[in-house]
N, C-alpha and C positions, 0 to 999 in steps of 0.2 A: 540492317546488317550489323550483326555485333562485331566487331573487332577482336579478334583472337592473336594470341603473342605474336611477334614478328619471326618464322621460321621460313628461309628460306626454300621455298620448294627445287626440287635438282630433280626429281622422279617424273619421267613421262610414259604412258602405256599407247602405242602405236598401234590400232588395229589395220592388218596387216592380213585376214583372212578369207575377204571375199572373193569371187569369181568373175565380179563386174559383168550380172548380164547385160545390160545394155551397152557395153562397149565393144564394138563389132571392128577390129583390127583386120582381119582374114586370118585370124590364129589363134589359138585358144591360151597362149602363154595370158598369164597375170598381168592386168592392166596396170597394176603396179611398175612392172618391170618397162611398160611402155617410154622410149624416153618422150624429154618434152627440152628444145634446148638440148639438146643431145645429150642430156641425164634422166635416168631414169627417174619417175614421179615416186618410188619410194625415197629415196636418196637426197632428191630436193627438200622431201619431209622432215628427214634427220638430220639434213645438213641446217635448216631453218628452226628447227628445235632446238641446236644444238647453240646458233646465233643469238638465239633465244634467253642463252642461260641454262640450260638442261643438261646435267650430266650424266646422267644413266637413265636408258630407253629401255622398257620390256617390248617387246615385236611379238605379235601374239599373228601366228603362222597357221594356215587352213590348206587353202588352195592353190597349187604348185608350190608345198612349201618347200622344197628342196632349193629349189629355183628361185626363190626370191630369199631364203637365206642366202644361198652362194654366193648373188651379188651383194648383198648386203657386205658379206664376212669379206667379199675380195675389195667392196672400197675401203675397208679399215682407216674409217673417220675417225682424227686423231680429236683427244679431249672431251669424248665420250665414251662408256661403257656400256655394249649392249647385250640384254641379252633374248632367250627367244621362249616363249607358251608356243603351244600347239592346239589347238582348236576341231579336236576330232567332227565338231559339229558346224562346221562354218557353211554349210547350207543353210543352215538356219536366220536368223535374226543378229544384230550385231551385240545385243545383249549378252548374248554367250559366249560372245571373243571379250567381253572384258570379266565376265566368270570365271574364264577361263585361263587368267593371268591374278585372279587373286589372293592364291598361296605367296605371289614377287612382290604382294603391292601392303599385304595385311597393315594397320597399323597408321599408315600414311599419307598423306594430301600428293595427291598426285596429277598431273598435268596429264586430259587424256586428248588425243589427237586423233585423225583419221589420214590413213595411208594415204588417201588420194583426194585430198585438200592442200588445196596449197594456200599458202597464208604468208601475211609479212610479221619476221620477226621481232617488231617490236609492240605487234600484238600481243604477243604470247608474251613477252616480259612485262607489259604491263599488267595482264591477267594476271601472272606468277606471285606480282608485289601487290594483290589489290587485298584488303584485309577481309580476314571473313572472319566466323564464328567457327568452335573445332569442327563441328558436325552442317556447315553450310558449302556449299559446292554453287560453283560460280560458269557462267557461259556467255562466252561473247556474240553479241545479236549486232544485227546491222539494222539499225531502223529506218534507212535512206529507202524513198519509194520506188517499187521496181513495175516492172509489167508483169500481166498479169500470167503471161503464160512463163516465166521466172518463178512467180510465187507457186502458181499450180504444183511445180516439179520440189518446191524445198521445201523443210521442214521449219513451221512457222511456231511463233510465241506471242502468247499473250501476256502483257505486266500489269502489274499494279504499282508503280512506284520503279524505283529496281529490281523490285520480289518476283519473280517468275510464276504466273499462276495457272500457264497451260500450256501445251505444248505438241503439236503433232501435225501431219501433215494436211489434215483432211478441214483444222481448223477455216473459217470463214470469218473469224472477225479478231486481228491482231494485230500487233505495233511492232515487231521485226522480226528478221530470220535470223534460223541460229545456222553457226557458220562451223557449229563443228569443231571448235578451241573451246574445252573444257578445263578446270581446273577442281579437283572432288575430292572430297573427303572420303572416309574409308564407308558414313554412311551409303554410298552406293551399292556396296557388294548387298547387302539385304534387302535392300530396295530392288534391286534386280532378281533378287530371289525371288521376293514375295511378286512382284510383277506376271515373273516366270510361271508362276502357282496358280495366275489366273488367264494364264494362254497366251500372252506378250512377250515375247524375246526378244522385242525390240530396247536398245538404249532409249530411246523417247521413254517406254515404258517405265523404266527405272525412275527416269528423269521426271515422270508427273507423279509418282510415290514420293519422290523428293518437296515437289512443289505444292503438293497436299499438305504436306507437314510445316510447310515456313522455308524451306531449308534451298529454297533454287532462288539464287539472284543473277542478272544481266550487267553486262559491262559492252556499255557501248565501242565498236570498233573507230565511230566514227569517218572520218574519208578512206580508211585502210580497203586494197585492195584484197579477196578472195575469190577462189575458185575452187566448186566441186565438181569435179572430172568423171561424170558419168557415163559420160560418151564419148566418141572421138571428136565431135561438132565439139564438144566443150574444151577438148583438148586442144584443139587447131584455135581457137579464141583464143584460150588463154595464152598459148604460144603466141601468135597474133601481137597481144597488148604487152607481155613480156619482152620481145625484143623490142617494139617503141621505144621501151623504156629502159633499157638494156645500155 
C-alpha cells in the first residue's frame, strides 16, 4: 500500500435504496426504517458514522424513498450535513446506488457504508486514518472463523498480503468477510461502469476491477463487533447481543 498525503476523509455515501427481500416484518415499509433498540437501523448508521468522524453523508434513496428520508430529515442529527441521490434503479444491484451519488462525490475519497450494517465506530475511524495511495480504496474484512452456514450467506475475500485479490460471494477458498465498511477513492465510479458494461451491477463487481488492478487493500476489524441485517432472525440477534452490552 503506498501512503498518500495525510487528508482527512469527512465524506460518507450511505446506501440507503434497497427493498430488503428477505426481510419479512408483515409490512412492506423499508427495513431501514425497522427500529432495533427502539431506533430505526438507518439512524443507528448515521448516528455511528457520524461517532465515527464523518461530517457529511450522501443517503442515496430507492425504495420508499419518501419514507426513509422523512425520518431521516425529522431526527435532524446535529454535526452532520446530509444530503440525499435517488436511485431510480434500486431494483437492481447495489452498484447502481453508488453511480448514482457520483455527481456528490466526483473528486473525493469517500467512506461508503451500507444502510443496514451495523458497525462499531471506532471501526470506521480507524479505516478513515489508515493511509492509502490517491487511487487505492480500502475494506474492512473480519478474518476470525465463522460457521459455515455464516460464510455461505456473506460476501467473502481472498488476500495476498493486505492486497485484496478477490472477492464475491460464491468464492470457496478465502481468508475473511468483508463487512461492508469501505473507504474509496474516486477510482470506483469507472470501475463500476466498466463492471456495469459487462452485466454486474453489483458493488463486489466494481470492487474486483479494483482488485485486478493493485488498487483493493484489507484492514483487519479485528474483535470488532458487526452485523448485516438481512432478516429479521439477524435483526432479533443482533438486538439480542446489543443490549448485553448495553
Amino acid at each position: 500500500m503506498t501512503a498518500a498525503a495525510s487528508v482527512p476523509i469527512r465524506d460518507a455515501l450511505v446506501l440507503a435504496a434497497g427493498n430488503g427481500d428477505r426481510f419479512h416484518n408483515g409490512t412492506r415499509q423499508s427495513k431501514l426504517l425497522q427500529p432495533l433498540l427502539g431506533q430505526p437501523l438507518i439512524l443507528r448508521t448515521l448516528e455511528t458514522a457520524r461517532e465515527a468522524g464523518i461530517g457529511s453523508v450522501e443517503v442515496v434513496l430507492g425504495y420508499h424513498a419518501d419514507d426513509v428520508r422523512g425520518v431521516i430529515e425529522q431526527a435532524a442529527l446535529q454535526g452532520v450535513s446530509i444530503h440525499f441521490s435517488f436511485n431510480p434503479d434500486w431494483h437492481l444491484e447495489n452498484g447502481v446506488s453508488v453511480l448514482a451519488a457520483r455527481h456528490r462525490l466526483a473528486g473525493r475519497r469517500f467512506a461508503l457504508l451500507m444502510g443496514d450494517h451495523l458497525f462499531e465506530a471506532p471501526v470506521l475511524t480507524r479505516l478513515l486514518h489508515t493511509p492509502a495511495g490517491e487511487h487505492e480504496s480500502l475494506l474492512a474484512v473480519d478474518t476470525r472463523r465463522v460457521a459455515p452456514e455464516i460464510a455461505a450467506e456473506a460476501t467473502k475475500v481472498r488476500m495476498d498480503g493486505a492486497r485484496i485479490v478477490a472477492i464475491g460471494k460464491d468464492l470457496t477458498r478465502y481468508d475473511a468477510l468483508d463487512t461492508g465498511l469501505f473507504v474509496c477513492a474516486p477510482a470506483l465510479f469507472p470501475a463500476l461502469d466498466a463492471s456495469r458494461a459487462q452485466g454486474d451491477t453489483t458493488l463486489s463487481g466494481g470492487i474486483r476491477q479494483l482488485a485486478a488492478r493493485g488498487l483493493m487493500y484489507g484492514v483487519d476489524i479485528g474483535n470488532a463487533a458487526w452485523y448485516d441485517i438481512d432478516t429479521m432472525s439477524d435483526l432479533e440477534f443482533a438486538e439480542g447481543l446489543l443490549a448485553e452490552h448495553a
